[in-house]
C-alpha positions as CSV (number, residue, x, y, z in Angstrom):
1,X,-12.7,23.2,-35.9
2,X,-14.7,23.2,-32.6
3,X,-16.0,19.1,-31.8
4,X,-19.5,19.0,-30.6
5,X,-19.4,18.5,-26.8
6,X,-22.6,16.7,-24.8
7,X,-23.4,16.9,-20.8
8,X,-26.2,16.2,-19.3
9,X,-27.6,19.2,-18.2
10,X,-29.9,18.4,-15.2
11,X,-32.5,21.7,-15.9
12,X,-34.1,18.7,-17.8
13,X,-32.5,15.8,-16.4
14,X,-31.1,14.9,-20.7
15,X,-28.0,14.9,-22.2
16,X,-27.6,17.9,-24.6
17,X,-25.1,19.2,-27.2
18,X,-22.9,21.9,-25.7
19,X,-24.0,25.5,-27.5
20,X,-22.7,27.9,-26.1
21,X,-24.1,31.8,-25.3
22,X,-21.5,33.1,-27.0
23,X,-18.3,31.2,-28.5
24,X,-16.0,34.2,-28.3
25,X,-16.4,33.5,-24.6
26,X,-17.9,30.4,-22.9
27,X,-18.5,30.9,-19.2
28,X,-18.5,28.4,-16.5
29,X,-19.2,29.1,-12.5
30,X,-18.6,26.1,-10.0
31,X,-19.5,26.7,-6.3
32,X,-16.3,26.4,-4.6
33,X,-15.5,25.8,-0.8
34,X,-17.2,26.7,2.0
35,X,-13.6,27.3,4.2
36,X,-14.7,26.1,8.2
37,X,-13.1,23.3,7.8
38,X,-9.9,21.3,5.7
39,X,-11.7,19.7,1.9
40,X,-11.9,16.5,2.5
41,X,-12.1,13.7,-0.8
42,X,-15.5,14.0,-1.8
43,X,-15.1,18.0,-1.7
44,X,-12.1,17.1,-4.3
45,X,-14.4,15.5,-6.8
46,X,-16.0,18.7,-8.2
47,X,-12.5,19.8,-8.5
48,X,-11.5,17.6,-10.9
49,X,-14.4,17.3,-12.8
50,X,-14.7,20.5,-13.7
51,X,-10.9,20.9,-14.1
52,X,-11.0,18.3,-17.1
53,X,-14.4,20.1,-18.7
54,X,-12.0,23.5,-18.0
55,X,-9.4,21.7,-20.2
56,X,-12.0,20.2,-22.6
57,X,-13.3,23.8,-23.1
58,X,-10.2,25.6,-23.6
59,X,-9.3,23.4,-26.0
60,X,-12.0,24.2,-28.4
61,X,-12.8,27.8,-28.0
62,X,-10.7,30.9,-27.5
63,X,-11.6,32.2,-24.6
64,X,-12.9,30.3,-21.5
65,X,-14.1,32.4,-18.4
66,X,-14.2,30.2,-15.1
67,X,-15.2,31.5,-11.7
68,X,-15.0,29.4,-9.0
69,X,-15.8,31.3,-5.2
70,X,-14.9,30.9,-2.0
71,X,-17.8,31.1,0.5
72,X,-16.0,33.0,3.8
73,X,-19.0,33.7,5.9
74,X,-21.4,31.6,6.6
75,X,-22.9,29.9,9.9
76,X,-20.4,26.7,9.9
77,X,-17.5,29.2,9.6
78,X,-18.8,31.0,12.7
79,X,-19.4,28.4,14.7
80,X,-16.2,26.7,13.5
81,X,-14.1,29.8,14.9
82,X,-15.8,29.9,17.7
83,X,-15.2,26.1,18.8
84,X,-11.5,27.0,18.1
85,X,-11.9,30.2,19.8
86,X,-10.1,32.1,17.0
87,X,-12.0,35.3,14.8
88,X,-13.5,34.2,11.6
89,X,-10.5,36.0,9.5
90,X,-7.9,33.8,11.7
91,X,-10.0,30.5,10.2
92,X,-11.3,31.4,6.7
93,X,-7.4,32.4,5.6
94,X,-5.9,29.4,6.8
95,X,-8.6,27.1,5.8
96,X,-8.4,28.8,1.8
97,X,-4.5,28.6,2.3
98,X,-5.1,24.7,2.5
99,X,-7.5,24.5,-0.2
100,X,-5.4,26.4,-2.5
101,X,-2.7,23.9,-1.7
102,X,-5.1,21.1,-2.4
103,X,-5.9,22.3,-6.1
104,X,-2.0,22.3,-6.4
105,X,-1.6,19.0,-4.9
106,X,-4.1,17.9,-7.7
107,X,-2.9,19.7,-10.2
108,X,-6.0,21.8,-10.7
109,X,-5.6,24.6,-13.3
110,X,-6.3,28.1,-11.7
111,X,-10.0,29.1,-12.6
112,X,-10.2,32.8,-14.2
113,X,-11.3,34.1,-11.0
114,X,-11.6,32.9,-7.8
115,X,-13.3,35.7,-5.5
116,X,-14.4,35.4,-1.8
117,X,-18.1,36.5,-0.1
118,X,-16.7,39.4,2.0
119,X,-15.1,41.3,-1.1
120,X,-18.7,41.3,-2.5
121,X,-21.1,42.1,0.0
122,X,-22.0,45.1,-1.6
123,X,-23.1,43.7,-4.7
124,X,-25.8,41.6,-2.6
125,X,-26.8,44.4,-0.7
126,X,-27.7,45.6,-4.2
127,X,-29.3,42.8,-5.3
128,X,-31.6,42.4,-2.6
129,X,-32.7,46.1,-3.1
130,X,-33.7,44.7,-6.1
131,X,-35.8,42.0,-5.0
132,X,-37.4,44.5,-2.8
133,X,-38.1,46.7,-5.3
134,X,-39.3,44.4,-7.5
135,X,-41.7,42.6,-4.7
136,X,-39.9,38.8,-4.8
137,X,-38.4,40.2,-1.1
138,X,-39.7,41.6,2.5
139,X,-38.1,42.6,5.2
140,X,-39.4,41.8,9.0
141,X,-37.2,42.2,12.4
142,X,-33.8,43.2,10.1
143,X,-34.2,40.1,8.4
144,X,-34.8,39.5,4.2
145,X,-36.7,36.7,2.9
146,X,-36.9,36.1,-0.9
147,X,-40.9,35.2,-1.2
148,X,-40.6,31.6,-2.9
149,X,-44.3,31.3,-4.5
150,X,-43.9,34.5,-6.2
151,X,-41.4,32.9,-8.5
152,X,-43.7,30.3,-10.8
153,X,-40.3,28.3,-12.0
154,X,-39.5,27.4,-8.7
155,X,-38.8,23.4,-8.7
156,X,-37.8,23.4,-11.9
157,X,-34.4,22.1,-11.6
158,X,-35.2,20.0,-8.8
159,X,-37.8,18.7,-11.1
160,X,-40.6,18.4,-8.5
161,X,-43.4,20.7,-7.0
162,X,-42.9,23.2,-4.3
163,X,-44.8,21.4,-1.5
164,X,-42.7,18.4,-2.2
165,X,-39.5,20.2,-1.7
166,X,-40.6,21.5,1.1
167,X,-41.5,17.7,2.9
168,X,-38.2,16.6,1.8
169,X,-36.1,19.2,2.9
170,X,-35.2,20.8,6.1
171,X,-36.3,24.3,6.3
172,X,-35.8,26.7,8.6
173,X,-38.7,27.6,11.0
174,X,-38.7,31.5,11.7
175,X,-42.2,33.8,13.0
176,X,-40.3,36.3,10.7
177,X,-41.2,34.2,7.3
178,X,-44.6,35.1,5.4
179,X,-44.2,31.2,4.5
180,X,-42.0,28.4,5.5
181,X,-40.5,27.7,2.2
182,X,-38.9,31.3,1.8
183,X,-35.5,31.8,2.4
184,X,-33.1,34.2,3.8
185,X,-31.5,36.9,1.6
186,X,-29.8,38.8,4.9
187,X,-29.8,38.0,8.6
188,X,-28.8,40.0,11.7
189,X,-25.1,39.2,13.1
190,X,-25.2,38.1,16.6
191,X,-22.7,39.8,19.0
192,X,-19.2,39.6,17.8
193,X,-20.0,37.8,15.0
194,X,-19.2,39.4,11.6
195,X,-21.1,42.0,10.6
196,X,-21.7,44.8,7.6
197,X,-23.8,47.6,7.2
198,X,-27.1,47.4,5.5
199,X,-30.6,49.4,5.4
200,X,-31.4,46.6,7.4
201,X,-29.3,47.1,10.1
202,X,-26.1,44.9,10.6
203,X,-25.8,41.5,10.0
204,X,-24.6,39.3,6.2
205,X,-25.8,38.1,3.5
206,X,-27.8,34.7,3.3
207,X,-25.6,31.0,2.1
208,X,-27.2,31.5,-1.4
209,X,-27.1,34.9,-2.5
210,X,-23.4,35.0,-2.0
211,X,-23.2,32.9,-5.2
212,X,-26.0,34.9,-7.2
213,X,-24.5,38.0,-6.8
214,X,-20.5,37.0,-7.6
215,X,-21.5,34.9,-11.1
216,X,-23.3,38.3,-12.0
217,X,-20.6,40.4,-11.6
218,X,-17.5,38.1,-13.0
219,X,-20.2,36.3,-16.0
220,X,-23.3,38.3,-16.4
221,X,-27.1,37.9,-15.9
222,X,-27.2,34.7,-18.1
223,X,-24.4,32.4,-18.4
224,X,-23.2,28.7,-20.0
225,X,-22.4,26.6,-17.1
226,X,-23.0,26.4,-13.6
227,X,-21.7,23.2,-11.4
228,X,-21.4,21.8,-8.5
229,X,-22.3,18.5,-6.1
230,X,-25.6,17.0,-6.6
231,X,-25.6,18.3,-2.5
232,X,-26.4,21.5,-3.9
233,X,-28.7,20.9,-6.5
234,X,-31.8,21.8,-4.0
235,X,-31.8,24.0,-1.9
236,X,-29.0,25.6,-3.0
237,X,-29.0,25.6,-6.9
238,X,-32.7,26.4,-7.1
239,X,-32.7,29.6,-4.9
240,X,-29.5,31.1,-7.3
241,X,-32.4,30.3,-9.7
242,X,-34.8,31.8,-8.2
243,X,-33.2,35.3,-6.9
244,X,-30.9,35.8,-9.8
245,X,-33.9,35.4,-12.4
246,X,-36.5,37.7,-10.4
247,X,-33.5,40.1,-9.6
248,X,-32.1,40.6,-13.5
249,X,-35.2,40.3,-15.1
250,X,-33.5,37.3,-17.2
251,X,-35.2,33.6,-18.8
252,X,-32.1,31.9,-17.5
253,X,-29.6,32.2,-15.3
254,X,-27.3,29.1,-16.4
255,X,-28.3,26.8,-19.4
256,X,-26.6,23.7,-18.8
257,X,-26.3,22.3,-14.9
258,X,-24.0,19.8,-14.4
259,X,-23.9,18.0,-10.5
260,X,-21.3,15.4,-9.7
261,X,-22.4,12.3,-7.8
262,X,-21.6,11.7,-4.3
263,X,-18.2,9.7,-3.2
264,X,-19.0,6.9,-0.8
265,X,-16.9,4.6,1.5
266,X,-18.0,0.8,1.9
267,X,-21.3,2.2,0.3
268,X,-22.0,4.9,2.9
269,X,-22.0,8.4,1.5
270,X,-18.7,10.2,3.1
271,X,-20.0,12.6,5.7
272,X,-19.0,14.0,9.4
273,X,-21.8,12.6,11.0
274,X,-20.8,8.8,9.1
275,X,-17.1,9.6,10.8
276,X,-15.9,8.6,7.7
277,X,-14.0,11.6,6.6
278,X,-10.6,11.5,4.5
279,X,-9.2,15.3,4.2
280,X,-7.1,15.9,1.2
281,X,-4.7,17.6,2.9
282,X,-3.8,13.7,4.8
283,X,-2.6,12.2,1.8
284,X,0.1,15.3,0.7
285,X,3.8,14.4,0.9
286,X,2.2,10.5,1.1
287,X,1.2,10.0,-2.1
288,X,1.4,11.6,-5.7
289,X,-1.2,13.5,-5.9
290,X,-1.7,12.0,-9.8
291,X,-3.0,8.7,-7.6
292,X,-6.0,10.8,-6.3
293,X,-6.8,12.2,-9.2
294,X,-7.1,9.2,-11.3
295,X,-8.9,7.7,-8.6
296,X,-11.1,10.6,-8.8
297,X,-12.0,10.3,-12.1
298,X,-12.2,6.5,-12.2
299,X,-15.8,6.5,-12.5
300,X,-18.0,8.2,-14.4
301,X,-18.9,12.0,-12.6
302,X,-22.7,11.5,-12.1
303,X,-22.3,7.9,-10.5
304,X,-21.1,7.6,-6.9
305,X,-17.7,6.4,-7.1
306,X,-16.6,4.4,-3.7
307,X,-13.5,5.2,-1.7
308,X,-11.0,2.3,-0.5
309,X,-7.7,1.0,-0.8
310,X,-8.3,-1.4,-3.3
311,X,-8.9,2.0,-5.8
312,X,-5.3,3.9,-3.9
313,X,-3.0,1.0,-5.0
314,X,-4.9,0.0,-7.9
315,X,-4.8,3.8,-9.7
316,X,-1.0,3.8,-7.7
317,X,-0.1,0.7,-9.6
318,X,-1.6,2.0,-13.1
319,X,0.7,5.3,-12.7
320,X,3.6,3.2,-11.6
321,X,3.2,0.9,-15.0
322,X,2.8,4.4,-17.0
323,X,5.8,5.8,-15.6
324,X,8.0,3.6,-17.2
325,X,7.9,5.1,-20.3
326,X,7.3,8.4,-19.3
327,X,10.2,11.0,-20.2
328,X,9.7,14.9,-19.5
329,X,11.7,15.5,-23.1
330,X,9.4,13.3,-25.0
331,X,7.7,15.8,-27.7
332,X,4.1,16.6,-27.4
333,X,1.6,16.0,-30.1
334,X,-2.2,16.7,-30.7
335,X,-4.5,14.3,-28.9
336,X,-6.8,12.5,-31.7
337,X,-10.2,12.5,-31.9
338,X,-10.6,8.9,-31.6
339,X,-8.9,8.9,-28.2
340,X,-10.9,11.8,-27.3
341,X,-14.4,11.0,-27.9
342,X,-15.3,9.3,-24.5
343,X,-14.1,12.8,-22.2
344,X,-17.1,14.9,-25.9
345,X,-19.7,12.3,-24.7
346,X,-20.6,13.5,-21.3
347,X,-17.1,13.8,-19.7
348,X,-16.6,10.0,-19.8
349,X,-13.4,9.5,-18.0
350,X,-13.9,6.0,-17.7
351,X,-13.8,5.4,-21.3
352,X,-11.1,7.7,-21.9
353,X,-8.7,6.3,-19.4
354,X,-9.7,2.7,-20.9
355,X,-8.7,4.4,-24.1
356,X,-5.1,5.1,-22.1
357,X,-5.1,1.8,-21.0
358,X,-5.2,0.8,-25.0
359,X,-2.2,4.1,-25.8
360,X,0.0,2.5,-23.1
361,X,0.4,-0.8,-24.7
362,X,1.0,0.3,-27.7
363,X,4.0,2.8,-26.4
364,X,5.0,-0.3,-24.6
365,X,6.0,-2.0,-28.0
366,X,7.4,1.6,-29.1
367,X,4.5,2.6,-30.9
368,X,2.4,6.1,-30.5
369,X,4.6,7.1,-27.4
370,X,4.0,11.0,-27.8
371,X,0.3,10.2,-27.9
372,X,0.1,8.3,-25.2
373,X,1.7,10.8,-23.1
374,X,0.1,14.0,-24.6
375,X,-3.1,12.3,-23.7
376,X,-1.7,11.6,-20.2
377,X,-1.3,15.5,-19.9
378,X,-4.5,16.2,-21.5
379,X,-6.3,14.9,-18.3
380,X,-3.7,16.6,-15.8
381,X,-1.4,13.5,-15.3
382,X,2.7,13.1,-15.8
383,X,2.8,17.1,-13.9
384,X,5.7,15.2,-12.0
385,X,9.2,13.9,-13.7
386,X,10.3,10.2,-13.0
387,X,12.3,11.4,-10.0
388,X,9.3,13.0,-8.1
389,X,7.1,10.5,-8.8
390,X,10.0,7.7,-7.2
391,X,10.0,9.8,-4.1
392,X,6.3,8.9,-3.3
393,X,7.5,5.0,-3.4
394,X,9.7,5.6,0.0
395,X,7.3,5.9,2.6
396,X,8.3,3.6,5.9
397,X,5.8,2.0,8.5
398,X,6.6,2.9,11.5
399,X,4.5,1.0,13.6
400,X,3.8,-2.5,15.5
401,X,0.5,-4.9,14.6
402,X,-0.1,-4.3,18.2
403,X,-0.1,-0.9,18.4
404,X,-2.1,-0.9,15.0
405,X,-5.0,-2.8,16.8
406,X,-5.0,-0.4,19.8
407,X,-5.6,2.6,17.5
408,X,-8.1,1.1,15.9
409,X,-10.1,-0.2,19.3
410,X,-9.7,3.2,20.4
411,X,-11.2,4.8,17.0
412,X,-14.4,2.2,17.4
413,X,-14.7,3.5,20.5
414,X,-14.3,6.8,19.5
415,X,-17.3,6.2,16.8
416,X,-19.5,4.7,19.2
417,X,-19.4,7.3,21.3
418,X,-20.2,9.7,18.2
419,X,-16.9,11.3,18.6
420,X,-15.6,11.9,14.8
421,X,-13.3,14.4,15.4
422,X,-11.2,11.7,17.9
423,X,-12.0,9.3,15.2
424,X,-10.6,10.9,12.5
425,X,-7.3,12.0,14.5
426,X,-6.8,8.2,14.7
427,X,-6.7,7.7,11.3
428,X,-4.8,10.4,10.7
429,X,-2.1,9.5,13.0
430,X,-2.2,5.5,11.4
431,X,-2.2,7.0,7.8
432,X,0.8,9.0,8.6
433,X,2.6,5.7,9.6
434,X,2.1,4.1,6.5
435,X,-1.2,2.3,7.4
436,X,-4.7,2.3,5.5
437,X,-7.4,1.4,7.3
438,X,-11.3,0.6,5.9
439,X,-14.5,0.5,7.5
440,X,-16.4,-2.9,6.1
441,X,-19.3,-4.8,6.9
442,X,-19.5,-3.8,10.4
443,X,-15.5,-4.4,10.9
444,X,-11.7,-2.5,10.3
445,X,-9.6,-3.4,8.1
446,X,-6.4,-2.1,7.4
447,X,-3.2,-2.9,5.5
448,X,0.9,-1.3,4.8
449,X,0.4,1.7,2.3
């Protein structure tokens, strides 16, 4: 018997019991990587957020379709290839090579489908000949705009009026709008930049089409679930809106929106231009990556949950204590609904791994053992045996205080001279000698992994 599941859906900002479309199939699309550059930790929350409601789902209904894309053209990824001086092909592969070994590293489950921009551009080109023809698009100097106030809903998700998304946003200034808030549905390719036929001349598709046009094709004109980071909830979520609405002729396009929260470090929201990035890919081979995702899912997915070292060796710890009664031959039982109930009320992780906390003690005393490690599993945790996991407990520093403190004068000085990629090869190159470091209050700390 299905459980009733609530999220807050953020269409109306309240949470809402999950009913589904259609229960023979629920569908779920989740914007996926733009590939310019390696994921870094925050890009990792939405994978594991929506890699436990994937679980959740599939555990209640027969048949769960989830699409999550690849975005492999786009203006970071030509720039990107350009500053390494390598084509966009050369950068997009290697950069979704690294992401797919991230999900793996975390122990993501496969979505249903996982297609990439350039193996659709057809369907947009479609699409906007249907916002042409239908008068919600223009074309002027080989570029398509999608005509904003043409659309009456627009806002809605956002939850504000147009002229106040506007102020608050940065748009793009071009003589070839009809009005600033419109956005671009194609665009010309510069020279030797990637390019694809069009009755517009060559050129791509615009950032937010890409998305509109692959969650029509793999889920249909109206779907269950769309998610993402609350970074895309305007502009990004609220043109799919728009374009996908006007171009199908649907109410909806997704009923339920779920957006996580942002992660921070030392209160600062994790960013390239804050210097404070920590790529997934850094932490492979270091540590388990069970640690990262319990970390990840230590706070609840629509509050910011801060990044430090304290959260590492704590969740480390936790895993370490769990491990010692974990056996790979232990049978697996059927998680109860009791210890269930916090991941049916909003995706609560908090409260479920509290309820693990609770499971653990009891299999301490040699009580409920399968539960407690069935329930483990249910979340993605214990994918390693006992031996795997001991590996991870072997790292050696290889490095002097003195030569610590270099590094990390040379980083500040890095930072203050806005140099973040420099920066972030420093702590790189102290992580992989067993040392942490955290930006506090103005100073660096660091300690022994």
């Amino acid at each position: 018997m299905t459980k009733d599941i609530f999220l807050t859906n953020n269409l109306n900002n309240k949470k809402e019991k999950f009913i589904p479309l259609d229960e023979k199939n629920i569908r779920m699309y989740v914007c996926g990587p733009t590939v310019y550059d390696d994921p870094h930790i925050g890009n990792a929350r939405p994978l594991i957020i929506f890699d436990i409601l994937f679980r959740l789902l599939k555990n209640n209904f027969s048949k769960v379709t989830y699409v999550r894309n690849i975005t492999d053209i786009d203006d970071k990824i030509i720039k990107s290839s350009q500053d390494q001086k390598i084509s966009t092909k050369e950068l997009t592969e290697k950069i979704a090579s690294s992401f797919l070994e991230d999900c793996k590293f975390l122990n993501c489950e496969n979505p249903t489908f996982q297609p990439k921009a350039t193996e659709h551009i057809n369907l947009m080109i479609e699409m906007i000949n249907q916002l042409i023809k239908k008068d919600f698009a223009y074309e002027k100097n080989k570029h398509v705009y999608f005509e904003v106030n043409k659309f009456t809903d627009y806002g809605q998700l956002s939850n504000k009026k147009l002229e106040d998304l506007i102020a608050g946003s940065r748009i793009e200034i071009s003589d070839n709008k009809k009005n600033s808030e419109d956005f671009v549905l194609w665009k010309p390719s510069g020279k030797d930049e990637p390019a694809w036929d069009s009755p517009w001349g060559k050129g791509r598709p615009g950032w937010h089409l890409e998305c509109s046009a692959m969650s029509k094709k793999f889920l249909g004109d109206e779907f269950d679930i769309h998610g993402g980071g609350i970074d895309l909830l305007f502009p990004h979520h609220e043109n799919e809106i728009a374009q996908s609405r006007c171009a199908n002729d649907s109410k909806i396009f997704a009923k339920y929106w779920i957006h996580n929260a942002f992660i921070t470090m030392s209160n600062e929201k994790m960013a390239k231009s804050q210097g404070n990035i920590l790529k997934i890919k850094d932490f492979r081979n270091k540590i388990s990556g069970q640690v990262i995702r319990l970390a990840l899912m230590s706070a609840h997915y629509k509050q910011p949950l801060d990044w430090s070292d304290k959260l590492i060796n704590d969740c480390q710890s936790t895993l370490n204590k769990w491990y010692r009664i974990y056996s790979s031959d232990t049978k697996s039982v059927e998680v109860t609904e009791e210890v269930l109930k916090p991941l049916y009320e909003d995706l609560n992780t908090p409260g479920y791994i509290a309820n693990l906390h609770k499971l653990y003690e009891k299999a301490n005393k040699g009580e409920s053992k399968e539960l407690f490690i069935s329930a483990c599993k249910y979340i993605g945790l214990f994918n390693e045996d006992n031996q795997q996991w001991e590996k991870y407990k072997k790292n050696k520093v290889s490095i002097s205080e003195s030569e610590i403190n270099t590094k990390i004068d040379l980083r500040n000085k890095a930072r203050a001279q806005k140099d973040y990629k420099e920066a972030d090869r420093i702590r790189d190159e102290l992580f992989d000698k067993g040392v942490l470091i955290e930006d506090k209050d103005g100073k660096t700390l660091w300690k022994f992994k």
